[in-house]
N, CA and C atoms as an extended XYZ file, in Angstrom:
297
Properties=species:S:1:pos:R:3:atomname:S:1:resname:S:1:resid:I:1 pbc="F F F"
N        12.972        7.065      -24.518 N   UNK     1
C        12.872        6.721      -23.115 CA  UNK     1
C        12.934        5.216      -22.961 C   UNK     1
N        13.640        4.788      -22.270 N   UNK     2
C        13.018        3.379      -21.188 CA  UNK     2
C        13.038        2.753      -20.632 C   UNK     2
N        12.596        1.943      -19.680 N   UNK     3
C        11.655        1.351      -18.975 CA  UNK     3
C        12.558        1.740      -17.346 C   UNK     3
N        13.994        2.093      -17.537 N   UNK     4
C        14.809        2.651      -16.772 CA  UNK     4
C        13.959        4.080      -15.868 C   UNK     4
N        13.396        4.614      -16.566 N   UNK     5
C        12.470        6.012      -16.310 CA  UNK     5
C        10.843        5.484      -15.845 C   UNK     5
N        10.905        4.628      -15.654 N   UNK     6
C         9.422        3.726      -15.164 CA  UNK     6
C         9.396        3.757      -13.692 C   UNK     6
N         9.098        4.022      -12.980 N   UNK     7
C         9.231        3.533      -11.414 CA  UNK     7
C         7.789        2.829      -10.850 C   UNK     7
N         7.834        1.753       -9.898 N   UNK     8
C         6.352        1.396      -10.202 CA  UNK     8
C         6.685        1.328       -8.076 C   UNK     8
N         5.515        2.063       -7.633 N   UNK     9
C         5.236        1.813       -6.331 CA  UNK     9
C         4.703        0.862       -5.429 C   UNK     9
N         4.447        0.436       -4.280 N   UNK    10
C         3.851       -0.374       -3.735 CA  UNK    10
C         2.736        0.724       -3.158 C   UNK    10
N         1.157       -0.455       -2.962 N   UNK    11
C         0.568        0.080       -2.733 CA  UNK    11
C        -0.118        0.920       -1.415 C   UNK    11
N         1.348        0.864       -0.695 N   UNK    12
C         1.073        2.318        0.467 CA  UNK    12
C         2.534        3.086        0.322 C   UNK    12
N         3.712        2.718       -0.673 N   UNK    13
C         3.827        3.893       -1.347 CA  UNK    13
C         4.953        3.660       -0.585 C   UNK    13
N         5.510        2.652        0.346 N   UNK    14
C         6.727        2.310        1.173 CA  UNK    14
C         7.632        2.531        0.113 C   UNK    14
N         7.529        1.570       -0.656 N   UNK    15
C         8.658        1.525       -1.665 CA  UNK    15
C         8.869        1.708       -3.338 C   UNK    15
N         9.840        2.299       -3.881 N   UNK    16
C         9.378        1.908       -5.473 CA  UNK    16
C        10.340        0.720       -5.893 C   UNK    16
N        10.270        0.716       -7.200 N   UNK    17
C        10.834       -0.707       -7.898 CA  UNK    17
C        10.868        0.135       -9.498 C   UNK    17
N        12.248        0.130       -9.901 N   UNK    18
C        12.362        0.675      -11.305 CA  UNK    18
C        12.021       -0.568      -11.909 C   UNK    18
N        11.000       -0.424      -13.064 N   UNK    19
C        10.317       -0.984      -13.504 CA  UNK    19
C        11.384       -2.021      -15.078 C   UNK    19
N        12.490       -1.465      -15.200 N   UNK    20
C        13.541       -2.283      -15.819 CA  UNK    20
C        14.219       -3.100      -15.280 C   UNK    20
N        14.112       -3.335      -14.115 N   UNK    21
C        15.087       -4.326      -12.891 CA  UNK    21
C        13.448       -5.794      -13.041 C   UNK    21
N        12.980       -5.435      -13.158 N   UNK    22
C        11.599       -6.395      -13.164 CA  UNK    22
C        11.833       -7.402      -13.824 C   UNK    22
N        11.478       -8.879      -13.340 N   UNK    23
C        12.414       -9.650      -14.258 CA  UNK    23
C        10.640      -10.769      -14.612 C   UNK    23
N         9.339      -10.240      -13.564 N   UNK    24
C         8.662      -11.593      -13.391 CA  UNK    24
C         7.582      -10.773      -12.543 C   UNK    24
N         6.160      -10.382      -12.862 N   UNK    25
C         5.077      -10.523      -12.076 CA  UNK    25
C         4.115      -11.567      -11.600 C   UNK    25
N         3.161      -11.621      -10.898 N   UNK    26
C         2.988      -12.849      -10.048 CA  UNK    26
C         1.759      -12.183       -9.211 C   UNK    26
N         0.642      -13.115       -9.883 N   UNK    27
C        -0.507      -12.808       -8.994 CA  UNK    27
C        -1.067      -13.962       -8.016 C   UNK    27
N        -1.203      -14.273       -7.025 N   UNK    28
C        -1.258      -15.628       -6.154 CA  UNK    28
C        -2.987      -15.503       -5.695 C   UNK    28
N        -3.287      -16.619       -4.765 N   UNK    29
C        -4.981      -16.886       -4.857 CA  UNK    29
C        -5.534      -15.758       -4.190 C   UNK    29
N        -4.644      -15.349       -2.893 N   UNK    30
C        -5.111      -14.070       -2.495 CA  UNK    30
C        -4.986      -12.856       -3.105 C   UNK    30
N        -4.620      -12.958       -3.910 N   UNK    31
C        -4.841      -11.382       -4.494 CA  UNK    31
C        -3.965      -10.354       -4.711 C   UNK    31
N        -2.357      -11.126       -3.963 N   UNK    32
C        -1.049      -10.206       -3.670 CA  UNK    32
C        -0.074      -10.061       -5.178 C   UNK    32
N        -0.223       -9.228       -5.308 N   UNK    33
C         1.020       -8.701       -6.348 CA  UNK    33
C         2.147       -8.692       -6.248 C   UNK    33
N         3.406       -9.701       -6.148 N   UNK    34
C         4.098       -9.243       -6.236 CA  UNK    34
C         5.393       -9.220       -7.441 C   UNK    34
N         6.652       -8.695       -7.359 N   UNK    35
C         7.329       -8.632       -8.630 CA  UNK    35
C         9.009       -9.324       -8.564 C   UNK    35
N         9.677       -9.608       -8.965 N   UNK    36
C        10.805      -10.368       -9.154 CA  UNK    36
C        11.711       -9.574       -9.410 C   UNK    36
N        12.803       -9.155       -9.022 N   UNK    37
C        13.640       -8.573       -9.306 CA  UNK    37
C        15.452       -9.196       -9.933 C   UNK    37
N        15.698       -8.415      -10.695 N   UNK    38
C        16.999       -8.798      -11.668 CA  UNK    38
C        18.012       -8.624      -10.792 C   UNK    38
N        19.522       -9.203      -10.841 N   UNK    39
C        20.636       -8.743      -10.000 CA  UNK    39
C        20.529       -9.103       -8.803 C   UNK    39
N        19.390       -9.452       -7.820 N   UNK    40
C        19.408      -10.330       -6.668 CA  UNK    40
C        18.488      -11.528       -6.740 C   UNK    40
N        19.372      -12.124       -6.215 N   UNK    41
C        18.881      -14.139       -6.088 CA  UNK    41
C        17.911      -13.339       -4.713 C   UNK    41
N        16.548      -14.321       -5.549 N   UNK    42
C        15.207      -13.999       -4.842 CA  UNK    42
C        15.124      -13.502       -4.429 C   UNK    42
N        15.172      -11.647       -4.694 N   UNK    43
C        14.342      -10.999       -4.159 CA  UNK    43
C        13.225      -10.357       -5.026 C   UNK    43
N        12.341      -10.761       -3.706 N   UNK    44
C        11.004      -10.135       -4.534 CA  UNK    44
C         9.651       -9.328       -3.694 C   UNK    44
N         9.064       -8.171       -4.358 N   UNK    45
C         8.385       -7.278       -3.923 CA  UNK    45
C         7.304       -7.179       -3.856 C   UNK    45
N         6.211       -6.851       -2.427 N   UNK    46
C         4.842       -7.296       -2.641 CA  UNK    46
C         4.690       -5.872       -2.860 C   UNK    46
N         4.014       -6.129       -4.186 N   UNK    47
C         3.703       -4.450       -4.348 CA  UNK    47
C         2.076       -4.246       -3.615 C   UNK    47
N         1.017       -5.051       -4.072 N   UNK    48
C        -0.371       -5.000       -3.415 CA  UNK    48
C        -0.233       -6.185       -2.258 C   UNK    48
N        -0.710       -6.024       -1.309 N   UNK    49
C        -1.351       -6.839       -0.589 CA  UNK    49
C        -2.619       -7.436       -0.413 C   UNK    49
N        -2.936       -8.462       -0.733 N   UNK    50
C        -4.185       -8.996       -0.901 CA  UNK    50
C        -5.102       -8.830        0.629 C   UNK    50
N        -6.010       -8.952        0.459 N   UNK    51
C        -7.008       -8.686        1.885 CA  UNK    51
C        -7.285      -10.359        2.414 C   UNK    51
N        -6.741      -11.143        1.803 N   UNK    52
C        -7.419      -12.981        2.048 CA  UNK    52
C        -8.947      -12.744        1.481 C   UNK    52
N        -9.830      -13.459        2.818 N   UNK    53
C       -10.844      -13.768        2.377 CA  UNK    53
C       -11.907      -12.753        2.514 C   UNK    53
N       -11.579      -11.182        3.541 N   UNK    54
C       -12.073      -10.324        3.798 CA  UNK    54
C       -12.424       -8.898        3.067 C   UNK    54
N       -11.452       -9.022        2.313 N   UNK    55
C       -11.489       -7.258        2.004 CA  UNK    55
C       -10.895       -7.568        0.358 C   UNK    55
N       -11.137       -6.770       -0.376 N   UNK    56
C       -11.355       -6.849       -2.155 CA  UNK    56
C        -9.833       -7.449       -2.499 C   UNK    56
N       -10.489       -8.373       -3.393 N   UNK    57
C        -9.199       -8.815       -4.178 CA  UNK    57
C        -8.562       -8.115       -5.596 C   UNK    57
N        -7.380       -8.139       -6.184 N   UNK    58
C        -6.886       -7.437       -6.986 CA  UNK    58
C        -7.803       -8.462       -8.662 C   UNK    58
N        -8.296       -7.592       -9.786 N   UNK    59
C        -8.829       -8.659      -10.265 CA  UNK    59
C        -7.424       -9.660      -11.157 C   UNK    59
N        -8.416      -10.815      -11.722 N   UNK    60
C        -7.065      -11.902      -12.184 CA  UNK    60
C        -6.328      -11.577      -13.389 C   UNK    60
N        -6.227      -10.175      -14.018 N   UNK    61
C        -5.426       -9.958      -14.733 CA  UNK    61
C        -4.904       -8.966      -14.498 C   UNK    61
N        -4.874       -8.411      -12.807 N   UNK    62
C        -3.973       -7.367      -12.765 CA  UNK    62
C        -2.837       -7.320      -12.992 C   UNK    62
N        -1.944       -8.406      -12.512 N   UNK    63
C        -0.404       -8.335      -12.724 CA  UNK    63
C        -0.036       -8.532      -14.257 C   UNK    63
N        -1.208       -8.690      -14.910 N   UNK    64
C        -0.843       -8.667      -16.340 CA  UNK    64
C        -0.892       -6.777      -17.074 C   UNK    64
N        -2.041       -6.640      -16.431 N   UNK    65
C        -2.187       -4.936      -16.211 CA  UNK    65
C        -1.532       -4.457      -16.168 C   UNK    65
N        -0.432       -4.406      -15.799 N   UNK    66
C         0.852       -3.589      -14.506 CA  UNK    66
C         1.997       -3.863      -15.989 C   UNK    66
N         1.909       -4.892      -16.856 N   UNK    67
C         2.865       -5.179      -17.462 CA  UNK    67
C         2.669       -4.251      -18.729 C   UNK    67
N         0.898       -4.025      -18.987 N   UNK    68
C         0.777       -3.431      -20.400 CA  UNK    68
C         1.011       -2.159      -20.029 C   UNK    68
N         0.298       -1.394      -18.923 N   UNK    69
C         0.858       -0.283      -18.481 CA  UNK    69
C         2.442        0.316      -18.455 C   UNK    69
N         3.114       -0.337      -17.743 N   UNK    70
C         5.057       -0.520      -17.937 CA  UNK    70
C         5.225       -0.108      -19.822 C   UNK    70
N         4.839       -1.168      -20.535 N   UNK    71
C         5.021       -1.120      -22.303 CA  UNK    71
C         4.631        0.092      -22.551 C   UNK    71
N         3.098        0.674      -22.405 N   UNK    72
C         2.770        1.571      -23.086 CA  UNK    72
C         3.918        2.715      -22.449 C   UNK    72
N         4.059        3.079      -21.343 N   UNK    73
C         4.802        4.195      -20.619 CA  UNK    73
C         6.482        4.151      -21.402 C   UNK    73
N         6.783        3.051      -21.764 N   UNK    74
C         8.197        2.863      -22.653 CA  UNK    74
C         8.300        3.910      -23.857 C   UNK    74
N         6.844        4.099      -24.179 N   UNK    75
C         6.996        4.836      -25.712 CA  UNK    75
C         6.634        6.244      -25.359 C   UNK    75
N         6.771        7.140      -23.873 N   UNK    76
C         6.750        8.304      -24.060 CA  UNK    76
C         7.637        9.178      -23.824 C   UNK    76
N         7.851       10.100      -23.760 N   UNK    77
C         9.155       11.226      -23.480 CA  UNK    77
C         9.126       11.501      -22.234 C   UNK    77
N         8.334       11.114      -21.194 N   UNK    78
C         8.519       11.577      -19.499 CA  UNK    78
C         8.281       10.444      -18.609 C   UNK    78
N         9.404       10.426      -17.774 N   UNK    79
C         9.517        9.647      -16.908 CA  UNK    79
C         7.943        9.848      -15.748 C   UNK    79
N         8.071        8.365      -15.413 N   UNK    80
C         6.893        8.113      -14.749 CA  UNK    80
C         6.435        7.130      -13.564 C   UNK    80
N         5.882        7.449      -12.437 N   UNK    81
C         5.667        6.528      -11.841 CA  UNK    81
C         4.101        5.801      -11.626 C   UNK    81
N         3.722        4.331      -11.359 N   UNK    82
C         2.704        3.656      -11.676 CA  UNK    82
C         2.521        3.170      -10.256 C   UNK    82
N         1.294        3.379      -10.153 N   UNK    83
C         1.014        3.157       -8.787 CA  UNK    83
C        -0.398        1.994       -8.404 C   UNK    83
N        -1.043        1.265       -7.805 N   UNK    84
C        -1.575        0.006       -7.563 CA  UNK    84
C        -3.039        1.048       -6.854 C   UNK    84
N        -3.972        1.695       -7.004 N   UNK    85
C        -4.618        2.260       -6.396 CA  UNK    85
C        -6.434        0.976       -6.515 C   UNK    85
N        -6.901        1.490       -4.831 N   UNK    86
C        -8.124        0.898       -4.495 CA  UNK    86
C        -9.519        1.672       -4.223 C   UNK    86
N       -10.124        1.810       -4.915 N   UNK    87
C       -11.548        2.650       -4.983 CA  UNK    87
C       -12.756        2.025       -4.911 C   UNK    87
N       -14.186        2.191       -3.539 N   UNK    88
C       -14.622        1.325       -4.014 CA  UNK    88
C       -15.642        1.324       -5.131 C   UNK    88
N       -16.234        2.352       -5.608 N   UNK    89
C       -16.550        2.345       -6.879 CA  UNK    89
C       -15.782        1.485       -8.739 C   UNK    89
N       -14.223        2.175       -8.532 N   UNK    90
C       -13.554        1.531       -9.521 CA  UNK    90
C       -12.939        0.456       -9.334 C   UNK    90
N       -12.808       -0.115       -8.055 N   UNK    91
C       -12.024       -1.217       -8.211 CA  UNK    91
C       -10.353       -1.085       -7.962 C   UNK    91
N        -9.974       -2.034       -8.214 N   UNK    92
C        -8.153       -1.671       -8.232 CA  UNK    92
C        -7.673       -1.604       -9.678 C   UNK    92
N        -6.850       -0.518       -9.815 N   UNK    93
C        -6.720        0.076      -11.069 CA  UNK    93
C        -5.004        0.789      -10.780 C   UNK    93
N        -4.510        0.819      -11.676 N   UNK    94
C        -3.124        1.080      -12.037 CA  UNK    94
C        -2.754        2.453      -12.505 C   UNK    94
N        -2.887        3.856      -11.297 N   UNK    95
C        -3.028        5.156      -11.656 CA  UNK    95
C        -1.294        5.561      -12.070 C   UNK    95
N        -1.347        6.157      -13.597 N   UNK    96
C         0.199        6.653      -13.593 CA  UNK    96
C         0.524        8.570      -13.461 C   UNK    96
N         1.096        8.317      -12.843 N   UNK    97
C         1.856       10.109      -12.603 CA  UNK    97
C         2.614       10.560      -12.839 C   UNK    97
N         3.371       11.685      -12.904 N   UNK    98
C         4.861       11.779      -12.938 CA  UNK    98
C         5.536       11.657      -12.184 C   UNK    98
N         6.898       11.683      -11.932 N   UNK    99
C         7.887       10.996      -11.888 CA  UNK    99
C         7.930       12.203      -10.734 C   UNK    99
């Protein structure tokens, strides 16, 4: 498999982003996730939206999160999609499903 069979969502699910077109993640002070895409001059995708100064921020190694998640999903036999989910017990966390 890979990374072609990855699909990674935004977090109300508007849009996906095949996770092999990904060229660059990017976490900024507010908290917004977004991702860089290959084949178009600047375009790029807010996958989370940060809340500013009001409502929970994503923590500071999520967009690094999102990247180990993508790797590990490379080494299995079923396509998959990764999604940006907010709980307030767990926090923001990176739930994967199928495809």
């Amino acid at each position: 498999m890979s990374a072609a069979d990855i699909w990674v969502a935004k977090d109300d699910g508007s849009d996906l982003v095949r996770a092999a077109s990904i060229v660059g993640v990017g976490r900024d002070y507010d908290g917004n996730i977004t991702v860089r895409l290959s084949g178009c001059e600047h375009a790029v995708v807010k996958l989370v939206a940060g809340s500013g100064h009001l409502g929970p921020h994503t923590p500071d190694e999520f967009h690094r999160q999102l990247l180990q998640v993508i790797t590990q999903l490379s080494h299995t036999a079923e396509a998959a999609i990764v999604r940006p989910a907010h709980d307030e017990s767990a926090g923001w966390t990176w739930q994967v499903g199928p495809l």
